[in-house]
ZAGU-913277 format. One record per residue (C-alpha): residue number from 0; residue in three letters; chain; x, y, z. Coordinates in nm, 3 decimals, padded with zeros to 5 digits. Layout:
REM ZAGU-913277
- k,r,c,u,v,w
- NUM,ALA,A,X,Y,Z
...
END
This chain:
REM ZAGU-913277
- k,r,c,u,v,w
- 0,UNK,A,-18.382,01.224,04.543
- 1,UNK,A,-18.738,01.238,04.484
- 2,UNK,A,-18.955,01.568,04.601
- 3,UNK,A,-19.285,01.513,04.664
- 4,UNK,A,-19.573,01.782,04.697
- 5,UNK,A,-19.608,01.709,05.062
- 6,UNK,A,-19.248,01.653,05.086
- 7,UNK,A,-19.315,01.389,05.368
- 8,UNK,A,-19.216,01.080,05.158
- 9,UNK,A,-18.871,01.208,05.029
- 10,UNK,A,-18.632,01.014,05.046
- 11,UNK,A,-18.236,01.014,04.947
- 12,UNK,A,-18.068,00.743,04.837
- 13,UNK,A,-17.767,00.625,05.015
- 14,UNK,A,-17.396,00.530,04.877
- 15,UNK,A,-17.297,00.177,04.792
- 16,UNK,A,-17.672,00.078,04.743
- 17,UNK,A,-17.684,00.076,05.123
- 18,UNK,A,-18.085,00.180,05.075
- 19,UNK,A,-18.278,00.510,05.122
- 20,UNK,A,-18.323,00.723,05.430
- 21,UNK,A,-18.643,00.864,05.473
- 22,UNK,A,-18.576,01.291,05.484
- 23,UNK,A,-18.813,01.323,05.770
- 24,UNK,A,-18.688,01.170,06.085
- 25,UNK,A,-18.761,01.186,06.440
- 26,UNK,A,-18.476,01.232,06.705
- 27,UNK,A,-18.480,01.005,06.992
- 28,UNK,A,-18.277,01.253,07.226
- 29,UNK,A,-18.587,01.323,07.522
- 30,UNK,A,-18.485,01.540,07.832
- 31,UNK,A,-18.708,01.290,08.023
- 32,UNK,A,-18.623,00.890,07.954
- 33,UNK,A,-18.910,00.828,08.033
- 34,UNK,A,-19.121,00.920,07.780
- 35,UNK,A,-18.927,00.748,07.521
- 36,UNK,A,-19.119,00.494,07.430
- 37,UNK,A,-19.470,00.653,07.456
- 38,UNK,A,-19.302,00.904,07.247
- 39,UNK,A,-19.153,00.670,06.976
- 40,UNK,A,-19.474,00.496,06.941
- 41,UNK,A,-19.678,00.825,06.835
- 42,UNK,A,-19.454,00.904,06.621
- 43,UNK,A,-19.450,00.577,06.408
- 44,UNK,A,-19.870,00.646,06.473
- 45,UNK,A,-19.831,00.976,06.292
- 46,UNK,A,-19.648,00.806,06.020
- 47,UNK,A,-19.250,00.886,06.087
- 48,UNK,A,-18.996,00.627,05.982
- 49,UNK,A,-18.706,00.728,06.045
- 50,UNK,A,-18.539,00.722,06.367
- 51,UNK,A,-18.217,00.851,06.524
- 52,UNK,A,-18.003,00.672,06.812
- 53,UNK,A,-17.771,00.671,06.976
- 54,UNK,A,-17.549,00.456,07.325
- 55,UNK,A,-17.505,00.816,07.458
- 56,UNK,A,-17.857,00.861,07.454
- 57,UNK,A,-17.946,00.620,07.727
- 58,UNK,A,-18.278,00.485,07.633
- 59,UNK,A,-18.162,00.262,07.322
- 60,UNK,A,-18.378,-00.005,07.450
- 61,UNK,A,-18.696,00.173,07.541
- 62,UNK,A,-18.677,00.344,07.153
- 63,UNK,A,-18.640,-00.077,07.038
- 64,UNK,A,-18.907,-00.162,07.269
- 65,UNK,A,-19.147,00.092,07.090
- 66,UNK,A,-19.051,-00.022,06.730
- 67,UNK,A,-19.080,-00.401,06.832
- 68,UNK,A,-19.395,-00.387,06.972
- 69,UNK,A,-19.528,-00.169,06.637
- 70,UNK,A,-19.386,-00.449,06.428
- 71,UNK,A,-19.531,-00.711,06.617
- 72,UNK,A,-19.861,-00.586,06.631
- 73,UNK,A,-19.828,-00.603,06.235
- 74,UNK,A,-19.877,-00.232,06.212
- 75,UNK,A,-19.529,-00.216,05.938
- 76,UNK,A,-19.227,-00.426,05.834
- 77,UNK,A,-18.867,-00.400,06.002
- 78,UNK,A,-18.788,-00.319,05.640
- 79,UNK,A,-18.967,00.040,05.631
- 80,UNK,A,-18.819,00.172,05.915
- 81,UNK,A,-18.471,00.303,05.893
- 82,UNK,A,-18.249,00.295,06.215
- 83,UNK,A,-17.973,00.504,06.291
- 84,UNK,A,-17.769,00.493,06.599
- 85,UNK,A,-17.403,00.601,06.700
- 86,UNK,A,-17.079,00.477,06.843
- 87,UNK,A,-16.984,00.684,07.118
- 88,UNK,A,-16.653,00.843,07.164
- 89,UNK,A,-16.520,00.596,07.466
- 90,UNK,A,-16.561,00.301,07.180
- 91,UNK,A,-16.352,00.463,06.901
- 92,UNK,A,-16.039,00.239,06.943
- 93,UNK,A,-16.068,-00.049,06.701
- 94,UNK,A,-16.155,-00.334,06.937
- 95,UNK,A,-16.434,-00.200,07.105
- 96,UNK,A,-16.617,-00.091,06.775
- 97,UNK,A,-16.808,-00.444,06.687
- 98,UNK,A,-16.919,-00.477,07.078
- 99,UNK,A,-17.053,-00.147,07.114
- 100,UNK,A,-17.251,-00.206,06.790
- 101,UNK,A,-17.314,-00.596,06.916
- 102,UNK,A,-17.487,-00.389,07.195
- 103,UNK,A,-17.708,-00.148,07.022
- 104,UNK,A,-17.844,-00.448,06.820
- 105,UNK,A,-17.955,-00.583,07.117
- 106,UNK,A,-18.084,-00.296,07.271
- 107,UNK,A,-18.255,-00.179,06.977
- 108,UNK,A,-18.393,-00.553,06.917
- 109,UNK,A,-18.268,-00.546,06.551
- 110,UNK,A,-18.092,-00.760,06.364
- 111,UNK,A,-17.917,-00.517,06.173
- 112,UNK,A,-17.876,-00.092,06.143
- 113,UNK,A,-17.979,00.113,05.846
- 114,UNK,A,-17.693,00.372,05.938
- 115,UNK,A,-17.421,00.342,06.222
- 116,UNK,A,-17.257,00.695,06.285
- 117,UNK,A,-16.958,00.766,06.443
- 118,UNK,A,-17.074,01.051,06.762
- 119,UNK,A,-16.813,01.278,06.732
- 120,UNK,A,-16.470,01.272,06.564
- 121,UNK,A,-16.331,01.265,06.950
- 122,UNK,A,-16.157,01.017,07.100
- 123,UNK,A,-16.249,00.980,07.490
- 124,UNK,A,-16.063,00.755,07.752
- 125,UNK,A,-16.181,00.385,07.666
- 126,UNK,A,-16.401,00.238,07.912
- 127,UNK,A,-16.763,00.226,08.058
- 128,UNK,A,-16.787,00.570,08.195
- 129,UNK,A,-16.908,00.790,07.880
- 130,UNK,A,-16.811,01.128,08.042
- 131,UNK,A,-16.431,01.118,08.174
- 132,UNK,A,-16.291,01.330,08.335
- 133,UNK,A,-16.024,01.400,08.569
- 134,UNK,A,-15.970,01.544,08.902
- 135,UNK,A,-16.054,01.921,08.728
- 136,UNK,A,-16.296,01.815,08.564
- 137,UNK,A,-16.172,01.798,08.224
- 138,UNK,A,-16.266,01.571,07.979
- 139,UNK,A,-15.989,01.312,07.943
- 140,UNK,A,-15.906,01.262,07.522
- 141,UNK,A,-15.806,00.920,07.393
- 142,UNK,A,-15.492,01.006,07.179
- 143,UNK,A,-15.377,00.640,07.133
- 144,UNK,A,-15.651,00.665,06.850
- 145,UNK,A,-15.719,00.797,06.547
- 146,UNK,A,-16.051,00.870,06.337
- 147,UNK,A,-15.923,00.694,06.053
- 148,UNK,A,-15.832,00.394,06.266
- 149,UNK,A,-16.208,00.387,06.432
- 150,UNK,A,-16.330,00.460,06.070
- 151,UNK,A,-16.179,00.134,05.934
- 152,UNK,A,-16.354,-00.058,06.191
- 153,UNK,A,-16.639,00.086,06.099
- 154,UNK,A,-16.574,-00.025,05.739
- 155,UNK,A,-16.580,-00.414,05.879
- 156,UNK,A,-16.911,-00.379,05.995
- 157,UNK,A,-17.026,-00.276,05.650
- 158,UNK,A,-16.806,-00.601,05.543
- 159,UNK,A,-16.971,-00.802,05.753
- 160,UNK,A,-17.341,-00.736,05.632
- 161,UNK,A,-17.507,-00.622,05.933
- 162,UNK,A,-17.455,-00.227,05.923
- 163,UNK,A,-17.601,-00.082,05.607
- 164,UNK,A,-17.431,00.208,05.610
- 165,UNK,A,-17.164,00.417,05.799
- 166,UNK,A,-17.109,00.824,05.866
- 167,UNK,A,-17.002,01.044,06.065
- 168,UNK,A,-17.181,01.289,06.348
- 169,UNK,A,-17.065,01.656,06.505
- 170,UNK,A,-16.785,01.658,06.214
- 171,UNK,A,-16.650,01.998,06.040
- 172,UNK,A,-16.585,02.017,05.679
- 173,UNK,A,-16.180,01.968,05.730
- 174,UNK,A,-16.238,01.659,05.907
- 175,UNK,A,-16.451,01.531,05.670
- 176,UNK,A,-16.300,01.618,05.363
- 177,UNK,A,-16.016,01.432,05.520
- 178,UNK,A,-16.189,01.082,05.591
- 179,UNK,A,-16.336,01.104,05.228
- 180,UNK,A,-16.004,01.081,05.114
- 181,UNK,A,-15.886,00.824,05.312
- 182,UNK,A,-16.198,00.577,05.314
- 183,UNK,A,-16.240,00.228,05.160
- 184,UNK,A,-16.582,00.324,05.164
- 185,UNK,A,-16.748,00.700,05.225
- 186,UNK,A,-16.960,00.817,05.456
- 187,UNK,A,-17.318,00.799,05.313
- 188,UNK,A,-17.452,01.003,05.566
- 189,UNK,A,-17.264,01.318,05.801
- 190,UNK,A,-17.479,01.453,06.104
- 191,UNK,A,-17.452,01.807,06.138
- 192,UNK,A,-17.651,02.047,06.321
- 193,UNK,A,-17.826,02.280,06.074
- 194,UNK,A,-18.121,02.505,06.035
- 195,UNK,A,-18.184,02.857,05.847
- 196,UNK,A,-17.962,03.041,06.119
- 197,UNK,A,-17.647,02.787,06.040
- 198,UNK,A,-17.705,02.662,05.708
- 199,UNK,A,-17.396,02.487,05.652
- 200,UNK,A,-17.395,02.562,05.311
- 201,UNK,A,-17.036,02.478,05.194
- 202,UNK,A,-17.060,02.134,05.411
- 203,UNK,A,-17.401,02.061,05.198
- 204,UNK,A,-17.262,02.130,04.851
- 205,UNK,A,-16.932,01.895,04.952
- 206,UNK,A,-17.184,01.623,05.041
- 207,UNK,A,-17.345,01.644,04.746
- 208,UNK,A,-17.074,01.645,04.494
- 209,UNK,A,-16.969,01.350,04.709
- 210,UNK,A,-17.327,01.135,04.751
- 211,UNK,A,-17.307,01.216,05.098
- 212,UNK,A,-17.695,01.254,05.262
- 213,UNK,A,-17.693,01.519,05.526
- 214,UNK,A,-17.911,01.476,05.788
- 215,UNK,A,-17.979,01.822,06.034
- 216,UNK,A,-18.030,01.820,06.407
- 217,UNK,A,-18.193,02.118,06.606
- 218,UNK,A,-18.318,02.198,06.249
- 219,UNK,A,-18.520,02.426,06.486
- 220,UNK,A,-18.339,02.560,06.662
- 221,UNK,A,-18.315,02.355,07.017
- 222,UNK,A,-18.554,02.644,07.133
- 223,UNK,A,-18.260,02.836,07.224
- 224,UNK,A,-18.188,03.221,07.184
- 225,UNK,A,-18.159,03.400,06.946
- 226,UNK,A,-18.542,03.210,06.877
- 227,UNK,A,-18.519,03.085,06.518
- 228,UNK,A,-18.921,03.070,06.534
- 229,UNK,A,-19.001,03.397,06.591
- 230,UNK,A,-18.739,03.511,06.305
- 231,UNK,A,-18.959,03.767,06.138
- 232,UNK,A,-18.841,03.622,05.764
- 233,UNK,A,-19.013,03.249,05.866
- 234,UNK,A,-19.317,03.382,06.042
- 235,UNK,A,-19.388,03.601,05.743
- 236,UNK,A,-19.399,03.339,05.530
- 237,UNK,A,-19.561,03.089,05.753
- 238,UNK,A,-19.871,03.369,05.778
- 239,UNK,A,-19.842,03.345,05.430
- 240,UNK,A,-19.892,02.970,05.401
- 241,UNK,A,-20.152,02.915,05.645
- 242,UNK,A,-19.844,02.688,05.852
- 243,UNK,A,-19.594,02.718,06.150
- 244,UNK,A,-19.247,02.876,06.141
- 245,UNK,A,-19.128,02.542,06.277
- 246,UNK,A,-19.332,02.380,05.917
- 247,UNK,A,-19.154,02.600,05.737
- 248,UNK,A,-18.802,02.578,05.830
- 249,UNK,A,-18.855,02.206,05.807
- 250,UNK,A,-18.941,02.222,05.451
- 251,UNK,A,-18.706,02.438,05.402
- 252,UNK,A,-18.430,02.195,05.514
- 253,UNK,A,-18.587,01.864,05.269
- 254,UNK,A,-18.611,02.116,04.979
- 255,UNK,A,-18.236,02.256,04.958
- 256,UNK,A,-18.163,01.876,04.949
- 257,UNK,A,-18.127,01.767,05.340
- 258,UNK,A,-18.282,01.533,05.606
- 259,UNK,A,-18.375,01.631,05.910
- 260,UNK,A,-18.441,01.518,06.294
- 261,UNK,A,-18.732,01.696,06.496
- 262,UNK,A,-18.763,01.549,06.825
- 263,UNK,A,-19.062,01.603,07.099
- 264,UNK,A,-19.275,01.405,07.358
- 265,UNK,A,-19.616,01.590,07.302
- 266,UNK,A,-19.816,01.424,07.036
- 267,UNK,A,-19.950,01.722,06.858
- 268,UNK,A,-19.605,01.858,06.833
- 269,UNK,A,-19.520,01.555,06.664
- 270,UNK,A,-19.794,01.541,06.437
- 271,UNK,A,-19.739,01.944,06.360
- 272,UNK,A,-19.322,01.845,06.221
- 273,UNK,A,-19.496,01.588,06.021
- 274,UNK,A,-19.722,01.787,05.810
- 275,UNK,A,-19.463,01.957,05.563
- 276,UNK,A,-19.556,02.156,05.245
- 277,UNK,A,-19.374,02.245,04.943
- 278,UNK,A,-19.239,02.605,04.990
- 279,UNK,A,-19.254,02.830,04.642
- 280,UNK,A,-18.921,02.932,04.509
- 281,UNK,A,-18.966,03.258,04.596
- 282,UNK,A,-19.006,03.151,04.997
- 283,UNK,A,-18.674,02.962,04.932
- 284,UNK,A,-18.467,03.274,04.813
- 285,UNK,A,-18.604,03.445,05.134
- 286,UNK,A,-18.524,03.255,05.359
- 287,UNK,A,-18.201,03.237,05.222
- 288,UNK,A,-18.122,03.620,05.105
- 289,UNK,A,-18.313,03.748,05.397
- 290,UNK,A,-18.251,03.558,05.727
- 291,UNK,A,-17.840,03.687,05.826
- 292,UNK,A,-17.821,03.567,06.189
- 293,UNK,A,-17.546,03.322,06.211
- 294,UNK,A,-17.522,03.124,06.540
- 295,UNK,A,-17.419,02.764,06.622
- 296,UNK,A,-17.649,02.621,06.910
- 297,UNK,A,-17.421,02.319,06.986
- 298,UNK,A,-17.033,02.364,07.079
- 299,UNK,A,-17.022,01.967,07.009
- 300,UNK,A,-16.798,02.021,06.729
- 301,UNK,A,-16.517,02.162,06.918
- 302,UNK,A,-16.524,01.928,07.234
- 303,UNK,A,-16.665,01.618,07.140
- 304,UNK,A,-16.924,01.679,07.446
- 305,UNK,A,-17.249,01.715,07.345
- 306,UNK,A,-17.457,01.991,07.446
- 307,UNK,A,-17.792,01.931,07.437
- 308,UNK,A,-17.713,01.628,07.682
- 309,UNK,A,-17.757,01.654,08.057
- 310,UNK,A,-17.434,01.572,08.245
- 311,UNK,A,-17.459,01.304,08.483
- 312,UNK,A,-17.518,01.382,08.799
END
């Protein structure tokens, strides 16, 4: 890992010489599809490079359609922009693995992915409706499969050249530390939602004894209560800095050796998680002495159902 003083071009190297993810990335996950592309395209304008996927998200193509039409305009290679996306959790048995990745190419317009991530370590009833459920309601689990067994499928598409890399989304420590052990080849990269109020600090330290690159969603919080931003710790030092508490929990999150995902449609919000600053050591051991609220944002982790998602209607 190399820090710069703007901290905007770290990047961490991933396992197996799969390449380097850029630490700033943008999160394709819009509460309105339709601003997806418009959206994409101002942030590869503002100078992100990183981008994060996924089937579940529903607007695969319209995030391809942005990058294509960037490329083709000759504005950057397919080579400097890293692409992540995600197999969802009705695809985990083996033999629907390389079509559901077949069909993110396409979607995405690539010829290969940077990083292919497993959703969530649950197994849903195989099929084309992504939300199953039965006549309660309830989600209905796949337990013909296991995460090992989707995991060495995942392995094959590493095999096979086209998928760069492999990891794993939504996943507790236990459940990693058990793939690890298992795995022809590790995850390079474990998806994790993380920010000052849930800093996952025993998952980080794993990862890094193990070359593992973890990447933070809602690094902000998801704008949800109790308000990360107005945390008195990060505003203090954001008056301090001349920047935003959003600014500073984003450095915050490269610095202690993480990537991170910020996602919005407004173009100056974009532009504002872009323009990161090294933090002084002392604002580091603040925010991590000081700031004790400890809340998870995202029950993904126990259900396999996302939660920042709409449900279909």
């Amino acid at each position: 890992m190399t820090i710069n003083d703007t901290l905007v071009d770290t990047r961490f190297s991933l396992l197996h010489g799969a390449g380097e993810m850029p630490a700033v990335g943008f999160g394709t996950l819009l509460r309105d599809l339709s601003t997806t592309t418009q959206a994409v395209t101002d942030a590869l304008e503002v100078g992100f490079r990183h981008f994060d996927c996924a089937e579940r998200y529903r607007n695969e193509a319209m995030v391809g359609s942005a990058i294509h039409d960037f490329i083709a305009k000759g504005k950057m290679r397919r080579e400097e922009v890293f692409i992540t996306t995600k197999l969802w959790n009705t695809n985990h048995r083996p033999e629907r693995v390389k079509p559901a990745f077949e069909a993110s190419c396409q979607r995405l317009q690539v010829d290969y992915i940077d990083c292919y991530l497993i959703h969530t370590p649950f197994a849903f009833k195989a099929g084309d409706d992504q939300d199953p459920r039965d006549f309660q309601g309830h989600i209905i689990y796949d337990g013909g499969v296991t995460l090992l067994e989707t995991w060495r499928a995942m392995e094959s598409l590493v095999d096979e050249g086209r998928c760069k890399s492999i990891g794993l989304s939504d996943i507790t420590l236990q459940a990693l530390k058990e793939i690890v052990a298992e795995a022809r080849i590790k995850p390079a990269v474990v998806q994790v939602e993380s920010h000052p109020y849930l800093p996952e600090w025993e998952l980080l330290e794993f990862c890094q004894q193990q070359g593992i690159v973890v990447l933070a969603f809602a690094p902000l919080g998801h704008g949800m209560q109790p308000n990360l931003l107005e945390d008195p710790v990060l505003i203090g030092i954001a008056q301090r800095m001349k920047k935003t508490p959003a600014q500073i929990a984003l450095a915050w999150a490269v610095q202690r050796g993480a990537a991170f995902l910020t996602t919005s449609a407004k173009r100056a919000r974009i532009e504002e998680n872009f323009n990161i600053s090294t933090l002084t050591g002392g604002a580091m051991h603040e925010i991590r002495e000081s700031i004790t609220t400890r809340i998870r944002f995202n029950s993904v982790v126990e259900t396999g159902v996302p939660g920042f998602i709409p449900s279909k209607k």
